[in-house]
PDB file of N, CA, C and O in Angstrom, chain B, residues numbered from 101:
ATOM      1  N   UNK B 101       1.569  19.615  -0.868  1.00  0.00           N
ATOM      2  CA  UNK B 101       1.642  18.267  -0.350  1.00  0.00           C
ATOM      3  C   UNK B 101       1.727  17.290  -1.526  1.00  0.00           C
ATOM      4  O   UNK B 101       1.092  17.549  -2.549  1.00  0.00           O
ATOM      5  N   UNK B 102       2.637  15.940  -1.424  1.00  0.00           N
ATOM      6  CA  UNK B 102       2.789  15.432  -2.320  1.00  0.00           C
ATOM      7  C   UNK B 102       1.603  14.234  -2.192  1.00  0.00           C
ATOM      8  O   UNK B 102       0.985  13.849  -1.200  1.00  0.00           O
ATOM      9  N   UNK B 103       1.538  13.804  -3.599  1.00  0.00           N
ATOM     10  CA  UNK B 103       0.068  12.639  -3.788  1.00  0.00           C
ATOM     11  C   UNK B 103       0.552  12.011  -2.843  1.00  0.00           C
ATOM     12  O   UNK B 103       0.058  12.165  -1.726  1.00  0.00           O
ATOM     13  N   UNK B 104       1.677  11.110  -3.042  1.00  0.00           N
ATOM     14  CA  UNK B 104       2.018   9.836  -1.613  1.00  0.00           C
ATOM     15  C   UNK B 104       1.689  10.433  -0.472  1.00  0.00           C
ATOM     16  O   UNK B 104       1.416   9.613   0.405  1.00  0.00           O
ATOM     17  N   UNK B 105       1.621  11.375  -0.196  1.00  0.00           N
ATOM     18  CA  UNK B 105       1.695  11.983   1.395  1.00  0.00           C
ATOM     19  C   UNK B 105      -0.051  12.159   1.301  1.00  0.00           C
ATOM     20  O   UNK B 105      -0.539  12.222   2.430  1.00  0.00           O
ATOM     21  N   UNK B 106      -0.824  12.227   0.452  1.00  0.00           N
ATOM     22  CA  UNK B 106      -2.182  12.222   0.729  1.00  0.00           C
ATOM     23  C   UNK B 106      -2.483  10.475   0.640  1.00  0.00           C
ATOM     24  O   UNK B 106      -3.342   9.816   1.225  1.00  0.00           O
ATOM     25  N   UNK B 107      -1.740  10.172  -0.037  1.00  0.00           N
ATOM     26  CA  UNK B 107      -2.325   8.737  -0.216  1.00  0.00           C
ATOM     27  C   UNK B 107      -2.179   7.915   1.129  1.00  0.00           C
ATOM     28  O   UNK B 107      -2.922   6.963   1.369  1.00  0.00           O
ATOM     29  N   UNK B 108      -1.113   8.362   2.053  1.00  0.00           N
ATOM     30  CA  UNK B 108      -0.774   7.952   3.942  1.00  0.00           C
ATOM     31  C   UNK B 108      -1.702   8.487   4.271  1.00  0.00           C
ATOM     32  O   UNK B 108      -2.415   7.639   4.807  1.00  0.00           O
ATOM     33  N   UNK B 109      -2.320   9.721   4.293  1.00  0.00           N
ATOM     34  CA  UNK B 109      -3.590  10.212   4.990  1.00  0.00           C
ATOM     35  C   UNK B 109      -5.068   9.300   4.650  1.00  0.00           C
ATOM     36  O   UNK B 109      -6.110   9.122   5.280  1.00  0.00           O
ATOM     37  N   UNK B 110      -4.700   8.975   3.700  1.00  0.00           N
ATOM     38  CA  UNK B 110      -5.769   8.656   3.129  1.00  0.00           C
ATOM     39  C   UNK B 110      -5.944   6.818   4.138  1.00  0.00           C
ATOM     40  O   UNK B 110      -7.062   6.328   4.296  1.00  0.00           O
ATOM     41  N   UNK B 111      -4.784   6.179   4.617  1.00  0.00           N
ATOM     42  CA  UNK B 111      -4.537   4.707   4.941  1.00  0.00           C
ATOM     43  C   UNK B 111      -4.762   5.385   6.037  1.00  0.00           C
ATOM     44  O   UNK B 111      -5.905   5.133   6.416  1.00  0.00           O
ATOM     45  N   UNK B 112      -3.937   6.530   7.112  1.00  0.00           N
ATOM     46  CA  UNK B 112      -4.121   6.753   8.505  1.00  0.00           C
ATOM     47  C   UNK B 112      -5.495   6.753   8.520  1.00  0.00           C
ATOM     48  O   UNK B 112      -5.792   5.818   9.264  1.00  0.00           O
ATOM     49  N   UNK B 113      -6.736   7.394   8.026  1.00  0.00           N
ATOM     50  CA  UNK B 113      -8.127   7.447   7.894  1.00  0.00           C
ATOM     51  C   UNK B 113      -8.817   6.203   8.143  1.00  0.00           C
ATOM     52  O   UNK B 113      -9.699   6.053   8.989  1.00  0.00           O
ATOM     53  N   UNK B 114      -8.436   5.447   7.475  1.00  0.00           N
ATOM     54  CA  UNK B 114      -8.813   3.850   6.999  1.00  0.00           C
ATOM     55  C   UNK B 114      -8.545   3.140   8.549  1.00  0.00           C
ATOM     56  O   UNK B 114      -9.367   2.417   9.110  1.00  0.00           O
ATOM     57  N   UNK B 115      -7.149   3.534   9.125  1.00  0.00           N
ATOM     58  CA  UNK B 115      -7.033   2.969  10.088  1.00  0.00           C
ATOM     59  C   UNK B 115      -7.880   3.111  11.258  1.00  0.00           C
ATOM     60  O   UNK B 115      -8.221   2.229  12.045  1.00  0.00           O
ATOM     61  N   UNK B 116      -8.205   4.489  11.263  1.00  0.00           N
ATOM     62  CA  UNK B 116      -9.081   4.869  12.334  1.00  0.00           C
ATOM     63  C   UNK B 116     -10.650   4.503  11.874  1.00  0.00           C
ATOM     64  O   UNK B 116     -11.503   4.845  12.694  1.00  0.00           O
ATOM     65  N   UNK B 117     -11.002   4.018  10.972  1.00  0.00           N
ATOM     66  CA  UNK B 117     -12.131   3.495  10.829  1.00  0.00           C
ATOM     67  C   UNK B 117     -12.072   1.881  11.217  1.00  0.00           C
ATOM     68  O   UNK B 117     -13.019   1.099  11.120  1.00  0.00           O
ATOM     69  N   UNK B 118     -10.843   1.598  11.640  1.00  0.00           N
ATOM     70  CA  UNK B 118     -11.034   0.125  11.240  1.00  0.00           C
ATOM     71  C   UNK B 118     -11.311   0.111  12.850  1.00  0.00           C
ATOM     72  O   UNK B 118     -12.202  -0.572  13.353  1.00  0.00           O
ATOM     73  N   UNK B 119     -10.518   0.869  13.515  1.00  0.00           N
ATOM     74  CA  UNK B 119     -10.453   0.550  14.832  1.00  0.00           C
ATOM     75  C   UNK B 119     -11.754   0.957  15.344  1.00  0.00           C
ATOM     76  O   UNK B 119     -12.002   0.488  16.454  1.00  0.00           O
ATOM     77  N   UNK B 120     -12.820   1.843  14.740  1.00  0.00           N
ATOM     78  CA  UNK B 120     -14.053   1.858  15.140  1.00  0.00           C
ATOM     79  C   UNK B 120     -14.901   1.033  14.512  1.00  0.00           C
ATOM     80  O   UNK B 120     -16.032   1.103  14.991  1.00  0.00           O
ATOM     81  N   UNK B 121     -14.794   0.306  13.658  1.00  0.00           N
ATOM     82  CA  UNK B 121     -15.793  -0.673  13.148  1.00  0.00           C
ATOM     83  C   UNK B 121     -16.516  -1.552  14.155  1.00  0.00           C
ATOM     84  O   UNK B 121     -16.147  -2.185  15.144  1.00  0.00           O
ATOM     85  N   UNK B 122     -17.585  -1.375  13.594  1.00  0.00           N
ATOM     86  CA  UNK B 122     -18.067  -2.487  14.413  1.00  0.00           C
ATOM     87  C   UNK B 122     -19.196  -3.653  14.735  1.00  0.00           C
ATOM     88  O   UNK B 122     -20.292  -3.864  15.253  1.00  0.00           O
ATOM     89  N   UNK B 123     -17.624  -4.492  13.736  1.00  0.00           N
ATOM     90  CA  UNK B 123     -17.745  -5.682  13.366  1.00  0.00           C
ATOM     91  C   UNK B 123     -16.540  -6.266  12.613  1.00  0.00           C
ATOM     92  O   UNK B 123     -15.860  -5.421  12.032  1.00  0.00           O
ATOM     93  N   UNK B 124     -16.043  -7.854  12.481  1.00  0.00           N
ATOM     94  CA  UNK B 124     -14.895  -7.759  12.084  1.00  0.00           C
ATOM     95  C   UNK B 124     -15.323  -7.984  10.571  1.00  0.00           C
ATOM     96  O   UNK B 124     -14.212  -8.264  10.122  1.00  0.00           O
ATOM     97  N   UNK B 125     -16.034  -8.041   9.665  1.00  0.00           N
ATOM     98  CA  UNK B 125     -16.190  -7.507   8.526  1.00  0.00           C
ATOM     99  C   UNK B 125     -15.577  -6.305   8.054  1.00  0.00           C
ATOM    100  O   UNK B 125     -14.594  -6.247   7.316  1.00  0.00           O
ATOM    101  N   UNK B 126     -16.348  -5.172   8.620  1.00  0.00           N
ATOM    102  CA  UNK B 126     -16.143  -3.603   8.410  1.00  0.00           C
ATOM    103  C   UNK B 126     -14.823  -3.679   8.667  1.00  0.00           C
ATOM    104  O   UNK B 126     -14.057  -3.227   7.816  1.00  0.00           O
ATOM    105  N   UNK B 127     -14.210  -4.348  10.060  1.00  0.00           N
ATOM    106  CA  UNK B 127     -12.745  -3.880  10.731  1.00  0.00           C
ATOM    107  C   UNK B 127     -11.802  -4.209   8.834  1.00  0.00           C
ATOM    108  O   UNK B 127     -11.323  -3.410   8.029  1.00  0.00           O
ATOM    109  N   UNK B 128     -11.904  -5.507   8.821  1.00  0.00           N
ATOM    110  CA  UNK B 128     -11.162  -6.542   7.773  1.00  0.00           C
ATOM    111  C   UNK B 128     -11.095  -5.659   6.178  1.00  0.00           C
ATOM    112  O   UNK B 128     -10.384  -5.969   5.223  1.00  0.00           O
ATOM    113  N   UNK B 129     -12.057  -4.507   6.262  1.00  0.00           N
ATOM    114  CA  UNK B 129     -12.412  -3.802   4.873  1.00  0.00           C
ATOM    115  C   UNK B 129     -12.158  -3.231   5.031  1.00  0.00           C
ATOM    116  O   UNK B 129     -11.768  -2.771   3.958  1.00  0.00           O
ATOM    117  N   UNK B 130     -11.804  -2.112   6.277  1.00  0.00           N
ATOM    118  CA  UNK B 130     -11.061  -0.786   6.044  1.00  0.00           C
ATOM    119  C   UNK B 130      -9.488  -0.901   6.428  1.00  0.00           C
ATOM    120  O   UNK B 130      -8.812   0.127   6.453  1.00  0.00           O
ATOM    121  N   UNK B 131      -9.005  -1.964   6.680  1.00  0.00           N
ATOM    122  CA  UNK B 131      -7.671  -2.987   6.622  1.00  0.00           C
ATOM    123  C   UNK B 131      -7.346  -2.963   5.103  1.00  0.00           C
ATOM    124  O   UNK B 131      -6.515  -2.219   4.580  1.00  0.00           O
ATOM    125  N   UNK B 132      -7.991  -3.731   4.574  1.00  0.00           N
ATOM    126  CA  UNK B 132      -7.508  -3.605   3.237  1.00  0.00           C
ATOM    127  C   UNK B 132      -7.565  -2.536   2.464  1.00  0.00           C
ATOM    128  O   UNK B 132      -6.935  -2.371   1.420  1.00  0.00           O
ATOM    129  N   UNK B 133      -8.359  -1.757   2.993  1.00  0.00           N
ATOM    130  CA  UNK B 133      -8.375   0.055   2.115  1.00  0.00           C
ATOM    131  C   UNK B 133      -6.868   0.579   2.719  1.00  0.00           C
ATOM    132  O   UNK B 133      -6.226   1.305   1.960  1.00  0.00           O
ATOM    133  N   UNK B 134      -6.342   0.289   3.887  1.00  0.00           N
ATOM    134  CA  UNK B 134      -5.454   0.872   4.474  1.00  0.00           C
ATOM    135  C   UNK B 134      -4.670   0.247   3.563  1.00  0.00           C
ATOM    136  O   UNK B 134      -4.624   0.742   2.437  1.00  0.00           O
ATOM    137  N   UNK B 135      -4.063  -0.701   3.789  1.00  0.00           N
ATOM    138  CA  UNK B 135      -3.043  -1.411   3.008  1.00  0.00           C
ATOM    139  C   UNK B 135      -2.831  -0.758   1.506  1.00  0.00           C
ATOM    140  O   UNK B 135      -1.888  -0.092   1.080  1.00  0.00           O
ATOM    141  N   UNK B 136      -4.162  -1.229   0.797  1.00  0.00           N
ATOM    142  CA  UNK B 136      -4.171  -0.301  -0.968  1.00  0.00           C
ATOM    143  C   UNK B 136      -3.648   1.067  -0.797  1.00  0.00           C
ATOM    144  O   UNK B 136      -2.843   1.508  -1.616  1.00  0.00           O
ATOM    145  N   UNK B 137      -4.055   1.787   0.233  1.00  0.00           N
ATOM    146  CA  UNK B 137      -3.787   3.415   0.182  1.00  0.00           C
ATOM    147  C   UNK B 137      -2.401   3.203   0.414  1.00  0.00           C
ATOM    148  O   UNK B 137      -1.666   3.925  -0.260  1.00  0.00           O
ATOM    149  N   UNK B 138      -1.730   2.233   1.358  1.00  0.00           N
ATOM    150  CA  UNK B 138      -0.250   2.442   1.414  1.00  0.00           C
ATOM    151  C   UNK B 138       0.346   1.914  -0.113  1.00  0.00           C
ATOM    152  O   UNK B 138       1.247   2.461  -0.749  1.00  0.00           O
ATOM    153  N   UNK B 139      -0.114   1.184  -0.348  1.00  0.00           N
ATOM    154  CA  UNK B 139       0.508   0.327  -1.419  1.00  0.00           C
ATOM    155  C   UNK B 139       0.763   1.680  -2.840  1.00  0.00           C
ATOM    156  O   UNK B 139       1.814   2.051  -3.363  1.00  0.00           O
ATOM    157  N   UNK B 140      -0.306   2.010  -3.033  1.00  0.00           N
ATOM    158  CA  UNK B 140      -0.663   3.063  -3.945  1.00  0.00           C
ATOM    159  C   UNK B 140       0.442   4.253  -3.561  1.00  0.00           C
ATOM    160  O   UNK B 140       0.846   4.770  -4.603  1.00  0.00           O
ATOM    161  N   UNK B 141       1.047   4.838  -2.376  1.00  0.00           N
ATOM    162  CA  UNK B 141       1.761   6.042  -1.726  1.00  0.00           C
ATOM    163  C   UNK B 141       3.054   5.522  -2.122  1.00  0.00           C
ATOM    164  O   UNK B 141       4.016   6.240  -2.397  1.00  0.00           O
ATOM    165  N   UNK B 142       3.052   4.034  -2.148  1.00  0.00           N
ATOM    166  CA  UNK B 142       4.804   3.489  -2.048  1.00  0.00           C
ATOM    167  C   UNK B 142       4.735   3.659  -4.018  1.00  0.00           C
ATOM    168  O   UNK B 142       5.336   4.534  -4.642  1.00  0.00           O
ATOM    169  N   UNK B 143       3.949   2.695  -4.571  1.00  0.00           N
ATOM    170  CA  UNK B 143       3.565   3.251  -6.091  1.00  0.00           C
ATOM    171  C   UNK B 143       4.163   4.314  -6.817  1.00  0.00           C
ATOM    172  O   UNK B 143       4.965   4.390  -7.748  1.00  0.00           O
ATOM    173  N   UNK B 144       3.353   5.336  -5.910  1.00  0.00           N
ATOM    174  CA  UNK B 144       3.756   6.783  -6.364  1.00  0.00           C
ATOM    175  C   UNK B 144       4.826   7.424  -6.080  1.00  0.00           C
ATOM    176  O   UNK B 144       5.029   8.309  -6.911  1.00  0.00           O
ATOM    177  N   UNK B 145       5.560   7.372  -5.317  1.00  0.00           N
ATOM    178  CA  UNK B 145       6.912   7.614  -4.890  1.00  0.00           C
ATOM    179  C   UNK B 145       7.864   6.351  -5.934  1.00  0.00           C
ATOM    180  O   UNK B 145       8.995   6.523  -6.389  1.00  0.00           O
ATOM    181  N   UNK B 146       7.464   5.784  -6.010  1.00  0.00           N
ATOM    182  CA  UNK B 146       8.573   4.989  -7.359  1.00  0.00           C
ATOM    183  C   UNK B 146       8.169   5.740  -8.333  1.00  0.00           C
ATOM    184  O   UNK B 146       9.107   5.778  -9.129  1.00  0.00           O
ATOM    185  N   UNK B 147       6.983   6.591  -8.868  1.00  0.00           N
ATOM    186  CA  UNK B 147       6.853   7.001 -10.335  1.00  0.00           C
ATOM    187  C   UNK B 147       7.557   8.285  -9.843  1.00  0.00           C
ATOM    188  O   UNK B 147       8.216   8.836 -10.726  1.00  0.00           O
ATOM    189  N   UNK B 148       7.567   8.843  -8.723  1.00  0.00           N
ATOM    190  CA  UNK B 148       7.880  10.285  -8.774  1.00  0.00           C
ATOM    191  C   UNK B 148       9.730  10.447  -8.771  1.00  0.00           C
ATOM    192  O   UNK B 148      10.388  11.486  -8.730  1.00  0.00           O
ATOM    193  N   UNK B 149      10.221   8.980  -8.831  1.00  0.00           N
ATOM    194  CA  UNK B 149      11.699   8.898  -8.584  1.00  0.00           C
ATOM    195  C   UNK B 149      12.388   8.918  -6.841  1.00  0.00           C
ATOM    196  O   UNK B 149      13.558   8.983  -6.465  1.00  0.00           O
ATOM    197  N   UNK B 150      11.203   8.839  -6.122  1.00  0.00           N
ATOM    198  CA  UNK B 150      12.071   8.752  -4.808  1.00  0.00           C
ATOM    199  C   UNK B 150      12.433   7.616  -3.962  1.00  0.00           C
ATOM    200  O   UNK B 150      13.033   7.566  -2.888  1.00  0.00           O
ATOM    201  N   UNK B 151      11.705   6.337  -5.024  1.00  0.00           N
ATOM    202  CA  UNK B 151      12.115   4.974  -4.136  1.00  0.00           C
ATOM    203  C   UNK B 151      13.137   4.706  -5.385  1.00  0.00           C
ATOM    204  O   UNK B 151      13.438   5.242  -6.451  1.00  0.00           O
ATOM    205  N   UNK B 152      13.387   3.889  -4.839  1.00  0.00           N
ATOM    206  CA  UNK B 152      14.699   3.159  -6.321  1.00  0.00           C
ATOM    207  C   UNK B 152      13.904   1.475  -6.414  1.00  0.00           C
ATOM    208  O   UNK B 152      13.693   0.670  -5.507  1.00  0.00           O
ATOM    209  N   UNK B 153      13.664   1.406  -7.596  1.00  0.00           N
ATOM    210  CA  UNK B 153      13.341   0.191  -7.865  1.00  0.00           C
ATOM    211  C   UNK B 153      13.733  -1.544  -7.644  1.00  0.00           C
ATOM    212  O   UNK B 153      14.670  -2.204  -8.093  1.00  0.00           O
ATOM    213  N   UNK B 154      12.295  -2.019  -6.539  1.00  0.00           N
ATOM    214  CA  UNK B 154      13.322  -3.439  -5.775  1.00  0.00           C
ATOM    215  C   UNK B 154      13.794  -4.365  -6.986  1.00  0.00           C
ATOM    216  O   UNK B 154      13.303  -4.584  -8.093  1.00  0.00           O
ATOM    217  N   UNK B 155      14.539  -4.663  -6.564  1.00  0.00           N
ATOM    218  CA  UNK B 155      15.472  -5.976  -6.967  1.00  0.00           C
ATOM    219  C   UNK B 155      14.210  -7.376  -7.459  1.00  0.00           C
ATOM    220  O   UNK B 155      13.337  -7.853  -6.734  1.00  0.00           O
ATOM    221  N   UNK B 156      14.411  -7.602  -8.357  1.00  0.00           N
ATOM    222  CA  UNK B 156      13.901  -8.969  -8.542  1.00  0.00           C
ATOM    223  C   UNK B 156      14.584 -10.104  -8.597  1.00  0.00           C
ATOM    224  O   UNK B 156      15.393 -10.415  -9.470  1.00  0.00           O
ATOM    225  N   UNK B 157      14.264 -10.729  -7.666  1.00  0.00           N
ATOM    226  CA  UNK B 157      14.708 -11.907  -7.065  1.00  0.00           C
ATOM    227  C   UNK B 157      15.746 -12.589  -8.129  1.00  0.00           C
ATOM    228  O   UNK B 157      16.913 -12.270  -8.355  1.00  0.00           O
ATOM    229  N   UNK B 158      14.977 -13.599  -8.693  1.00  0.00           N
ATOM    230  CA  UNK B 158      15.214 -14.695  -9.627  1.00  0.00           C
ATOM    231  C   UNK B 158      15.034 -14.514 -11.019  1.00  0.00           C
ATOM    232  O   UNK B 158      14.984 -15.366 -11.906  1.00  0.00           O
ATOM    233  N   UNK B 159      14.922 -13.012 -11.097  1.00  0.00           N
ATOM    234  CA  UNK B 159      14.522 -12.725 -12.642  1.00  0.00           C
ATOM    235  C   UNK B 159      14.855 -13.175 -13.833  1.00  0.00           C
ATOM    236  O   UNK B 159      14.199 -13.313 -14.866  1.00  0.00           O
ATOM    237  N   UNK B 160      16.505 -13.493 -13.433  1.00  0.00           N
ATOM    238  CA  UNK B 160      16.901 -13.779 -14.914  1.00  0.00           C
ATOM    239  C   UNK B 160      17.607 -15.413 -15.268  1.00  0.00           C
ATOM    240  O   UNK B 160      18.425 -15.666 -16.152  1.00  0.00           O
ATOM    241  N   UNK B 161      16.822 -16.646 -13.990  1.00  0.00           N
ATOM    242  CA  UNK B 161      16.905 -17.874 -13.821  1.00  0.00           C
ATOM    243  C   UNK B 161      16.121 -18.431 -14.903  1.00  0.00           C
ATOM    244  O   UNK B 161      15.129 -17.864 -15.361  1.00  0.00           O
ATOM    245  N   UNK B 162      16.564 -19.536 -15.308  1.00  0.00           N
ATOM    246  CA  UNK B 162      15.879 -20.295 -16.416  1.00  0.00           C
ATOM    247  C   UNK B 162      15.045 -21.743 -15.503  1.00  0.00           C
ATOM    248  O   UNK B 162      15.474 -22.529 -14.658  1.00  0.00           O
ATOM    249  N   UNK B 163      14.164 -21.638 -15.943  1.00  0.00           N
ATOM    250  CA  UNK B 163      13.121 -22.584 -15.048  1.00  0.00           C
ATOM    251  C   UNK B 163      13.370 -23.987 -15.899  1.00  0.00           C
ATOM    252  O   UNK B 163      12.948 -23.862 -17.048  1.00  0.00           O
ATOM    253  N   UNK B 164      13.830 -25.024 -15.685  1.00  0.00           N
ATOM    254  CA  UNK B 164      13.611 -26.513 -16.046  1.00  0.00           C
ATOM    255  C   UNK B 164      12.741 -26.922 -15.832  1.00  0.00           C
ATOM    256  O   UNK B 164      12.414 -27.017 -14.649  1.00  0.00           O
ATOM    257  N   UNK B 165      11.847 -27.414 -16.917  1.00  0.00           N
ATOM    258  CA  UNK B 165      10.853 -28.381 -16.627  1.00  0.00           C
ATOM    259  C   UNK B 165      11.064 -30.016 -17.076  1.00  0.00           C
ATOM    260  O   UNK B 165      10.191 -30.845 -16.817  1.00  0.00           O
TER     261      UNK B 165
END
């Protein structure tokens, strides 16, 4: 199994805690563990070469001040 694919298990987990929390504290904290664990899976799939790297916007605009 690849890390990203534990790192989704790891957010599906999170999710099912959130939906048993209880309180919207706890709910709101295992929300954001979910999110990091996805964030971290998408991460790792760019280091492992299977996303292709997004586009940056405005990168190479010169800002006037």
């Amino acid at each position: 199994m690849k890390q990203s694919d534990l790192f989704r298990d790891n957010a599906e987990n999170c999710l099912h805690l959130a939906e048993r929390a209880g309180g919207d504290p706890a709910f709101r904290r295992y929300s954001r563990m979910a999110e990091s664990w996805r964030a971290l899976a998408f991460e790792q799939d760019w280091l492992d070469g299977e996303v292709p790297p997004m586009p940056v916007g405005n990168a190479g605009a010169r800002f006037e001040m």
